[in-house]
C-alpha positions in Angstrom: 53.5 59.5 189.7 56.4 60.9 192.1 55.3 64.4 191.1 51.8 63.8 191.7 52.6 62.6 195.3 54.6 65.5 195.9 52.1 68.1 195.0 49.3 66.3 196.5 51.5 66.2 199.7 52.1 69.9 200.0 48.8 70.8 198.9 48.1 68.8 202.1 50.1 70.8 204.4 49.8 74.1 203.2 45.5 73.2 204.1 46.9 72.2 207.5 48.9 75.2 208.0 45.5 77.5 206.7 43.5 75.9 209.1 45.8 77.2 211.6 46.2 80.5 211.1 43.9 83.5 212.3 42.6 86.7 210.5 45.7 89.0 210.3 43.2 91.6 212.3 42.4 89.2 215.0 46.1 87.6 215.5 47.3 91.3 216.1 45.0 91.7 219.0 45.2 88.0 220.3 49.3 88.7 220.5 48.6 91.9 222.5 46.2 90.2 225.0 48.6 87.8 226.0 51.6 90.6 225.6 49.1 92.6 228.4 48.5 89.6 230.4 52.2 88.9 230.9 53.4 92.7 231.5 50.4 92.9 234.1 51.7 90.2 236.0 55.2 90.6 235.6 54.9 94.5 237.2 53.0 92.4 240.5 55.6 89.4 240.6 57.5 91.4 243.0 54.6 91.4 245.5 53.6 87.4 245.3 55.8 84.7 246.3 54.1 82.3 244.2 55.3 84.9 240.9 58.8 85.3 241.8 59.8 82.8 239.2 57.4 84.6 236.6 59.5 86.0 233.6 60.0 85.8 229.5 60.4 81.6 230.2 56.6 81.8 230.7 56.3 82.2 227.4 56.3 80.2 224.2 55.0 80.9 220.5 51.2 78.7 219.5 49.1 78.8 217.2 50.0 80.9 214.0 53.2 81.8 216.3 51.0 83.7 218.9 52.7 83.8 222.3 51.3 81.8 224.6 52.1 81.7 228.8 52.7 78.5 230.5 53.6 78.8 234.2 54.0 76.8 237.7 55.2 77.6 241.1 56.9 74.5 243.1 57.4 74.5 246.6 61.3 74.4 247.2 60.5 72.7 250.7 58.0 70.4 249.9 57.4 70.4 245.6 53.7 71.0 245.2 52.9 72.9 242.6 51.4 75.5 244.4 50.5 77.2 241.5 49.9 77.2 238.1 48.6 79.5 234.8 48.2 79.1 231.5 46.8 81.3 228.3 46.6 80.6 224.7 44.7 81.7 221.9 43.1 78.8 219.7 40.7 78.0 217.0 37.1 78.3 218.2 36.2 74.7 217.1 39.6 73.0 219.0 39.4 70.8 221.9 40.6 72.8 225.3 43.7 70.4 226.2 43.1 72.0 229.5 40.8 69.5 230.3 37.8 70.0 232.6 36.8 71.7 235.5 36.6 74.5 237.7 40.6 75.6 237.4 39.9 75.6 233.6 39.1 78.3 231.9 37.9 79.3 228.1 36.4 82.1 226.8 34.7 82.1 223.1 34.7 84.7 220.5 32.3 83.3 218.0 32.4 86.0 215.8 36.1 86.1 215.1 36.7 82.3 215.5 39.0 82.1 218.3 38.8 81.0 222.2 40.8 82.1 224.9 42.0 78.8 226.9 44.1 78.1 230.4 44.0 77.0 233.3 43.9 78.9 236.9 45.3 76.7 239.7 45.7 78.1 242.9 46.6 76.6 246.4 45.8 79.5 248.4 43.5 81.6 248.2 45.9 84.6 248.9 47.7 83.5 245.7 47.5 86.2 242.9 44.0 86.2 240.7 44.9 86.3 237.1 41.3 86.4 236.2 40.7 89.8 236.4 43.9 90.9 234.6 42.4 88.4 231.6 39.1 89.9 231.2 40.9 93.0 231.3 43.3 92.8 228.4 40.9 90.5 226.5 38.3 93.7 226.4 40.2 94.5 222.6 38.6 91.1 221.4 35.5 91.7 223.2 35.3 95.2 221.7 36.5 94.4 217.7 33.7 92.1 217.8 31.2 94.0 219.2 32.4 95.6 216.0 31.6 92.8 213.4 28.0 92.4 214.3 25.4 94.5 212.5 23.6 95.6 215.6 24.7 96.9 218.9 23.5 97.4 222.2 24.3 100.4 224.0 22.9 100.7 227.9 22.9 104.3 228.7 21.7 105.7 232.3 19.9 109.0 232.9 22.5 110.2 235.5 26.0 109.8 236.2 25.4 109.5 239.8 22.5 108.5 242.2 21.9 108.5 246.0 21.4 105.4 248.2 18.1 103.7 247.8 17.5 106.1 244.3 15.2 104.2 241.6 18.1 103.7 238.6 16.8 104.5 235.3 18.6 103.3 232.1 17.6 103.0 228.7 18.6 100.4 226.3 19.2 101.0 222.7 19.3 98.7 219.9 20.8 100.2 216.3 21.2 98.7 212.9 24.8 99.6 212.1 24.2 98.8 208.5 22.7 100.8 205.6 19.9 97.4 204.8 17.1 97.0 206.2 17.4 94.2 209.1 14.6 92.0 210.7 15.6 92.2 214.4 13.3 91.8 217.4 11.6 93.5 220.1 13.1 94.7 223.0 11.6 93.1 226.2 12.1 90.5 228.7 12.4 87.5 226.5 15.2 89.6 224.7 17.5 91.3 226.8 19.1 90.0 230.0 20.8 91.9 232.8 23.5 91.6 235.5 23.7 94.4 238.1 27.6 94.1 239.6 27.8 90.1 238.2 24.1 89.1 239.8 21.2 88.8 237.1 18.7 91.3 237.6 14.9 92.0 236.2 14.9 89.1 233.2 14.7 85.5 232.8 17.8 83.3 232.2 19.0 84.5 228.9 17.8 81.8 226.4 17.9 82.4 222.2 15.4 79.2 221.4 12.9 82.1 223.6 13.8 85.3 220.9 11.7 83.0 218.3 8.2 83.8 220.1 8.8 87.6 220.2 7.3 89.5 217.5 10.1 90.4 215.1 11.3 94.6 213.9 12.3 95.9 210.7 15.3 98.6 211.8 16.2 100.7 208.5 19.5 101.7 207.9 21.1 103.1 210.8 17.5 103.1 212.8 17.5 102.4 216.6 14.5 101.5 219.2 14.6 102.3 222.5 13.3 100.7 225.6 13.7 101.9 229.4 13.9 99.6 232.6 14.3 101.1 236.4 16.4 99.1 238.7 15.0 99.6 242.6 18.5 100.9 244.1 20.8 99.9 246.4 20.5 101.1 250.0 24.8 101.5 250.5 27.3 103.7 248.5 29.1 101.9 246.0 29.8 101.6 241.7 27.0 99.7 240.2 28.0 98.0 236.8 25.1 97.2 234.5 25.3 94.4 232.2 22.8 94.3 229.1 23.3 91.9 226.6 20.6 91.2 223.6 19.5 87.5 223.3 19.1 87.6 219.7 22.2 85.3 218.6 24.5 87.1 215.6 26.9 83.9 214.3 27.0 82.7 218.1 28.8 86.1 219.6 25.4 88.3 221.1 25.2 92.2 221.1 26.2 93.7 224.5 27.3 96.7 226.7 27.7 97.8 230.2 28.1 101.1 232.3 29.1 101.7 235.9 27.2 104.6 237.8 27.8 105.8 241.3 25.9 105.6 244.3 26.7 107.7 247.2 
């Protein structure tokens, strides 16, 4: 009876330790997002008061020993935490122990069953943005599973460059990666959804329950189909980033691309 305990008690743990773990691929690139995240801010703490306490005590070893940052910035004077960040890489399906709100953050990646989670608290304003520097490093699990799914998305423009107040053209093109035949559907309003520099453009709300009423595609092996959209301009000199993204849901994790093009 002792020896059946035993066994059934490691057989236990070692199912707790594999639900904790991440693909070998996937825990590679989580570690160098948050390996990006803290060199990036560690080469600005010099210029930010609130980061001059930012170094290797930030960080601590999660889930499947990925590193995670934990940090806060008191107020000698009158100890506020005037600031505070936090990134970890979890589980897809695990509680954000965050919390709520609009200083918590998470983003999902369906696909490869992980989440990035933290939490963004800033006092001022004028207090560093570690937003942008997330998105940034986190492009390497936005890009390996982009990777995973058997279709992509590519938004490709006519011209590199266009003048103030120009029409921009841009074609959208949908492939089947795979050598099968896969039932896809149509390109058209109810299937694609844009964002021209962050602000949707030319489509409805992006919703999958609508991808049901559009008539569906066979793509053969390595096929494409190609659709073409022209965005009215914008009357100022600037970059314009275009954002497509496919409706039709693959495991949660959708089919998307973007491009920037100049205007002068």
């Amino acid at each position: 009876r002792v020896i059946l305990l035993t066994i059934g008690f490691i057989l236990t743990l070692s199912g707790a330790v594999r639900a904790q773990t991440f693909d070998p691929v996937v825990r590679d690139l989580a570690e160098q997002v948050i390996q990006g995240v803290y060199d990036d801010m560690k080469n600005v703490s010099q210029d930010y008061p609130e980061l001059k306490g930012f170094n290797a005590a930030a960080l601590s070893k999660g889930i499947d020993n990925v590193t995670k940052i934990e940090y806060e910035y008191i107020n000698d004077k009158t100890l506020d935490k005037v600031y505070r960040f936090a990134v970890e890489v979890v589980p897809l399906d695990q509680v954000n122990t965050y919390g709520q709100g609009p200083k918590v953050f998470e983003i999902a990646y369906p696909v490869l069953n992980i989440k990035l989670i933290g939490l963004l608290d800033r006092k001022y304003a004028s207090h560093f943005d570690a937003e942008p520097v997330i998105f940034k490093n986190a492009k390497k699990l936005l890009q390996y599973e982009q990777q995973q799914i058997p279709y992509a998305l590519e938004v490709k423009s006519e011209k590199n460059v266009y003048n103030a107040g120009e029409p921009i053209e841009f074609t959208i093109i949908l492939k089947n990666k795979t050598n099968q035949n896969l039932k896809l559907r149509e390109l058209n309003e109810e299937t694609l959804f844009f964002k021209f520099n962050g602000k949707e453009w030319g489509t409805r709300a992006m919703d999958p329950a609508n991808v049901r009423h559009v008539l569906p595609v066979i793509l053969g092996p390595q096929e494409s189909i190609t659709t073409t959209f022209y965005h009215e301009g914008v009357r100022r000199p600037q970059n314009v980033v275009i954002e497509g993204r496919y409706a039709l849901p693959y495991n949660g994790s959708f089919a998307q691309d973007k491009i920037s093009v100049e205007v002068k």
